[in-house]
C-alpha positions in Angstrom: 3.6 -3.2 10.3 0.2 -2.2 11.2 0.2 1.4 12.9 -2.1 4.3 13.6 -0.9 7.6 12.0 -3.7 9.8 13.2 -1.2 12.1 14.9 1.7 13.5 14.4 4.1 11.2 16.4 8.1 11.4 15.4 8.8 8.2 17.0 6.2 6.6 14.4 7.3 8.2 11.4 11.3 7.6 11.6 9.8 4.2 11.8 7.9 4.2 8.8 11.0 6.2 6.6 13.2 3.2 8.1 10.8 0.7 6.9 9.9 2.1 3.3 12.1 5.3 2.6 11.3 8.9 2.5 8.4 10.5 0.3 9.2 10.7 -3.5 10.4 14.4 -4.0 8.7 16.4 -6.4 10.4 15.8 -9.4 10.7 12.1 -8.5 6.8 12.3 -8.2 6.2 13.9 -11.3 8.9 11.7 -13.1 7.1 8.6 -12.0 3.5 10.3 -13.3 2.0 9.7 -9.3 2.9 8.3 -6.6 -0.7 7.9 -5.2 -3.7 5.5 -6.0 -7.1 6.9 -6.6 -9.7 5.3 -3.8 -9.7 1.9 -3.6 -12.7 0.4 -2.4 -12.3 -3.0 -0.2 -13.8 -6.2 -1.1 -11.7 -8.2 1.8 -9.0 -8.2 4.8 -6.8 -10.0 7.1 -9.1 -10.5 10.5 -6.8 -7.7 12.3 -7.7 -5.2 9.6 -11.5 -6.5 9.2 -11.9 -5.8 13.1 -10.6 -2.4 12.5 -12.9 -1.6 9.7 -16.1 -2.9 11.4 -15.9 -0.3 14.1 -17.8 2.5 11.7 -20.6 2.3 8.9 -18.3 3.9 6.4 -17.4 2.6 3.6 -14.1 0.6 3.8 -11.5 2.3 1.3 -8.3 2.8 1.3 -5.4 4.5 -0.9 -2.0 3.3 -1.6 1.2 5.4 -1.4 4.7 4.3 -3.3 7.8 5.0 -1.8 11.5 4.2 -2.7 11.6 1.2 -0.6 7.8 0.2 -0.4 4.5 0.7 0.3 1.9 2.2 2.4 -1.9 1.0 2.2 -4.3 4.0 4.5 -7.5 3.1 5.5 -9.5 5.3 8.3 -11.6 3.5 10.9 -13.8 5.7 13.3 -11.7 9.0 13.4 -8.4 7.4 13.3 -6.2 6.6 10.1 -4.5 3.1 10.0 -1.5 2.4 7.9 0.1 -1.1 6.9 3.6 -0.2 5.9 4.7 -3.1 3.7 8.5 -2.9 2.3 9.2 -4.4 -1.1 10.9 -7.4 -0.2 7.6 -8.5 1.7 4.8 -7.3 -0.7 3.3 -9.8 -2.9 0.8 -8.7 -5.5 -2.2 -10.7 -6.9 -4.7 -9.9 -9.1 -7.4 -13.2 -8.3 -10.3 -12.1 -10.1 -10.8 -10.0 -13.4 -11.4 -6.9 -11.2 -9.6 -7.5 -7.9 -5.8 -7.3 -6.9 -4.5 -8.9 -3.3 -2.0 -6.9 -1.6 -0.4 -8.8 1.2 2.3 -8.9 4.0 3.1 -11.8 6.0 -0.1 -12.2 8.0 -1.8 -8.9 6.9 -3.9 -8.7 3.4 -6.4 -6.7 1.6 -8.5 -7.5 -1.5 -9.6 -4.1 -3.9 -11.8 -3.5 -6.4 -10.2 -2.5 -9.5 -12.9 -2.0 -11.7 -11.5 1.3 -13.5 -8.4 1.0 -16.1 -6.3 3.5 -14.0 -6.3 1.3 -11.0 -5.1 -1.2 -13.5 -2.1 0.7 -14.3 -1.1 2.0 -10.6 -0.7 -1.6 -9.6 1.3 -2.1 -12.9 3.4 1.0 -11.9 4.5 -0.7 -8.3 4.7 -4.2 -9.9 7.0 -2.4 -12.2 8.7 -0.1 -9.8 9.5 -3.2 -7.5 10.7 -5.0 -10.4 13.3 -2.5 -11.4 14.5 -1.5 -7.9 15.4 -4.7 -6.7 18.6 -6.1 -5.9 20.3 -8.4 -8.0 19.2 -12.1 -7.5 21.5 -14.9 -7.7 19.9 -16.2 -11.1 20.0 -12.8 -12.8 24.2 -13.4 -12.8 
């Protein structure tokens, strides 16, 4: 789910605690050492995120945010803040290149730079994270 979080819409959030869960509490937060990426910087995107991004002359970063259920990736375009809110059961994590991880939902996708070691070891964190907190598969029993 692609959605603008710019303002302070109820409607928008509930949608977004349905999708991925509530914020990490503070002792979850500091438990889990971060919940937050440093900036990412973007190498590449889905077309509907690339023709957001084009709008300004900014740079084109984003940030990642864990939750109990998933993911959010925020990226700001012009004056407004985007947010693709990608549950666990969808996300699927690649690292392509030596320096790069894919994130991507259905459609959606975006390529980062990960040219520092703590980038390295956030994605590990959700890879991790998501590894630990999913339900049971059918070959596990």
């Amino acid at each position: 789910m692609l959605v603008n979080i710019s303002y302070n819409r109820p409607a928008i959030s509930e949608k977004i605690n349905h999708e991925v869960g509530k914020p990490f509490t503070l002792f979850e937060r500091v438990k889990l050492k971060g919940t937050g990426s440093p900036k990412l910087l973007i190498t590449n995107t889905s077309i509907d995120i690339h023709n957001l991004l084009v709008l300004d002359n900014n740079a084109n970063v984003c940030n990642v945010e864990m939750r109990s259920n998933g993911i959010i990736v925020m990226f700001r375009s012009i004056l407004e803040t985007f947010a693709l809110v990608i549950p666990y059961y969808k996300l699927k994590i690649y690292k392509g290149k030596a320096e790069e991880y894919s994130i991507y939902k259905d459609q959606h996708f975006i390529k980062v730079k990960a040219d520092k070691p703590g980038i390295h070891k956030f994605f590990q964190k959700i890879i991790d994270y998501k590894n630990d907190n999913a339900p049971t598969q059918i070959e596990d029993l």
